[in-house]
N, C-alpha and C positions, 0 to 999 in steps of 0.2 A: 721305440718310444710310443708309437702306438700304429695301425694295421697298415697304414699308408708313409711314415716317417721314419730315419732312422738316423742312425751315424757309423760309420766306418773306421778305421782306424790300420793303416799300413806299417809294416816294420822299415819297408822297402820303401822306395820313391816311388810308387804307383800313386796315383795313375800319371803315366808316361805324357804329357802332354807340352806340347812345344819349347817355350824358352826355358820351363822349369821342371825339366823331367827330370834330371839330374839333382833333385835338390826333394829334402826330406817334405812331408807335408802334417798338417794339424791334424785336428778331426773334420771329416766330409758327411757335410749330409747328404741322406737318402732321402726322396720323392717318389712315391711308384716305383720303387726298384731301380732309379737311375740316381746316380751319383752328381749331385747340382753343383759341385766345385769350380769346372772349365778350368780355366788355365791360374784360378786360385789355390793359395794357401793352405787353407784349411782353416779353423780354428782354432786359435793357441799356440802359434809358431811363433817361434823367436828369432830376432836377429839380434846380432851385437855390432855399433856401431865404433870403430877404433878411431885412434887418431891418424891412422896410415891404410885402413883397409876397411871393409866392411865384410863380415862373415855371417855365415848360413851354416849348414849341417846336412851331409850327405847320406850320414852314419846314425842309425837310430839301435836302442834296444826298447820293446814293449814288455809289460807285465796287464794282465786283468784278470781283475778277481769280481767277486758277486756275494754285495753283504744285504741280505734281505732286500728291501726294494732298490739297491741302487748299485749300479753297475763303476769301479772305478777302475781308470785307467792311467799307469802310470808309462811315460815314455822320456826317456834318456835322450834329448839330441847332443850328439857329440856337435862342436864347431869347428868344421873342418873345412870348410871350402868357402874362396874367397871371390867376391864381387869382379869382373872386368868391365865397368864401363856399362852393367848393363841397367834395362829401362827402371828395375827393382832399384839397384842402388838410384839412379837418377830420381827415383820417387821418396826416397830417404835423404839424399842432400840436397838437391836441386829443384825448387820450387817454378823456374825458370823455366829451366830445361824439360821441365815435365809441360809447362802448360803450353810448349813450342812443338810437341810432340803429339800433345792435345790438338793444337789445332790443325798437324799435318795430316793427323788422321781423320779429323770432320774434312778437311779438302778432300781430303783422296776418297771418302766415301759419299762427298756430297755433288761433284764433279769428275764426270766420267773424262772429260778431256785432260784431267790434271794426273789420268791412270798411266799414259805413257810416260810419266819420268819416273815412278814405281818409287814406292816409299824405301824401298828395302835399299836401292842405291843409294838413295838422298839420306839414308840411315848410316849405309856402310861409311859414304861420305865424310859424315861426322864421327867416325868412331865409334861406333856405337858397337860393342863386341856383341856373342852372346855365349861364352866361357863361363862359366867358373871352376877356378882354380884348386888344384888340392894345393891343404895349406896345412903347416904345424895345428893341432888343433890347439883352442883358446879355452879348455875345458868343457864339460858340457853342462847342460840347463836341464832339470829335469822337472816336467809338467805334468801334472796329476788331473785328469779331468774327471769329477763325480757326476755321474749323469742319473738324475731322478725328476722322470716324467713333469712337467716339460721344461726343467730347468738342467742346465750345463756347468758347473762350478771348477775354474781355472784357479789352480795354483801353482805358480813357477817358481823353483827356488833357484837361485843364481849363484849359492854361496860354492861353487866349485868351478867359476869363472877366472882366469888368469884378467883382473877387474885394471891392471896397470896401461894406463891410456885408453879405458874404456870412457866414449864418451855418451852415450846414448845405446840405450837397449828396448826396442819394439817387439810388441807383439801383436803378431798379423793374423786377424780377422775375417778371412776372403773367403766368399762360393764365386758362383761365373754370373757374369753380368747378363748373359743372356737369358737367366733365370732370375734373377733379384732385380728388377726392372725399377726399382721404385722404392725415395726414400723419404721418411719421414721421422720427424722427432717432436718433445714433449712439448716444442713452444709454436707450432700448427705449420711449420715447414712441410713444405712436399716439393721433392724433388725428381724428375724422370729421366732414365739414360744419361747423355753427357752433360747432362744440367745439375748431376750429382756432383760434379767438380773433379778435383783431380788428386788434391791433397789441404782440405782448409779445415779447419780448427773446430771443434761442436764447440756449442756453449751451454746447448739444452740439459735438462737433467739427464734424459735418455731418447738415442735414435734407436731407427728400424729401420731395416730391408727386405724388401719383403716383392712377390710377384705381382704383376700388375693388377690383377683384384683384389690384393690382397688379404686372402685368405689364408695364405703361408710366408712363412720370414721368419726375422731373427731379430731381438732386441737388446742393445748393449747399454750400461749406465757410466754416466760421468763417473773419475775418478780422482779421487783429492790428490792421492801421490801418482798420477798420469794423464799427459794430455789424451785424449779422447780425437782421435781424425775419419774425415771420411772419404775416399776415393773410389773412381771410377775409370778403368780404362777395355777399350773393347778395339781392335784390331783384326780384321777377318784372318783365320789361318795364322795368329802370332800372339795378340793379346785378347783375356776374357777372362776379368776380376773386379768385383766391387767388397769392396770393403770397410770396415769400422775397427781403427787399429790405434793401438796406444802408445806411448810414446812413454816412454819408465824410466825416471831417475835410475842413472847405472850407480848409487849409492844402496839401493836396495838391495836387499837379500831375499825378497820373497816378495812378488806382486799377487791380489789375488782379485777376480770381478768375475761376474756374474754373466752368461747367455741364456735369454727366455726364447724358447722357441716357438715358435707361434702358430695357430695354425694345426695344433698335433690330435 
């Protein structure tokens, strides 16, 4: 996108990184030749929310082609692999549970003496897996991203989803927290690190994430048929994702919205 920005795009689960190595990703952008995602999504990943499960996709196919200025890129996620318990699905059903997660991570990182009972146990404790499961897949979701300098144009079509006890279908928005430091939107919000929340509602026309001068980031717009969220979670060595993710009537057939990149 221009001499210092970029975006990537994997057939594979790369980049390999902790709870969600295993598991397909969006598009990634580029900074100086480093890849700002951390332990995010991507742009334009979808999940599908069941009445019995929640599924992801392990299995991608890519195509890209090049129509005069605009680069598009079309990718297949099969849905093939399911949720156990982990912090992603907790950030999709459980409002609760996520903000109890929230706070054991400002403990552990705010209090050195609360390090010997180590999150990972107080985690294991509660079940908290970190699987996912191969599963029959639910169809796949195929997302077309048109990318023309400095805008990102998402189109997801769902019409080849097995849609029987779908109850919700997200599409997840994430780089790594330790690069997007700082959020703000159209009605003069500013928000920094864990002050970004964890999973609450926008009402603005449009936010942005963006790093703490920011001089570079990302901006998403409200959407009539999707709620519009924003979260943040950062974990030393486990979690590092901020996000601006939507939340889409599973009666659609096609969702489509806009990423301004900033900064380029």
């Amino acid at each position: 996108m221009s001499n210092h920005v970029g975006v990537r795009i994997y057939s594979s689960t790369r980049p390999h990184i902790w709870k969600i190595t295993d598991l397909q990703k969006g598009l990634i952008l580029v900074h100086n030749g480093t890849e700002t995602v951390g332990e995010g999504t991507g742009f334009g990943l979808p999940v599908l929310v069941y009445s019995n499960e929640t599924y992801f996709s392990a299995t991608s196919k890519v195509h890209v082609s090049q129509h005069e200025n605009r680069c598009i890129i079309c990718k297949e996620y099969l849905m093939n692999r399911i949720a156990r318990n982990r912090f992603r699905n907790v950030k999709l059903e459980n409002r609760t549970a996520r903000a109890f997660f929230a706070y054991l991570a400002s403990l552990y990182q705010r209090h050195a003496h609360f390090r010997f009972l180590t999150l990972k146990n107080l985690i294991g404790k509660m079940h908290v897996d970190t699987a996912f499961a191969k599963a029959e897949p639910m169809g796949k979701v195929t997302v077309t991203y048109t990318i023309t300098k400095p805008h990102i144009w998402v189109k997801a079509s769902f019409r080849d989803l097995n849609k029987k006890r779908l109850e919700k279908i997200f599409m997840l928005n994430e780089q790594g927290s330790k690069y997007f430091r700082k959020y703000a939107d159209s009605q003069g919000m500013e928000l920094v690190d864990e002050k970004i929340g964890a999973w609450d509602t926008i009402s603005a026309e449009w936010a942005c994430l963006k790093v703490l001068d920011g001089k570079f980031g990302f901006r998403l717009w409200r959407a009539e048929d999707g709620a519009l969220r924003r979260g943040r979670e950062f974990l030393k060595d486990s979690l590092d994702w901020v996000g601006l993710d939507y939340e889409v009537n599973p009666q659609n057939d096609v969702f489509e919205y806009e990423i301004e990149i900033l900064g380029v």
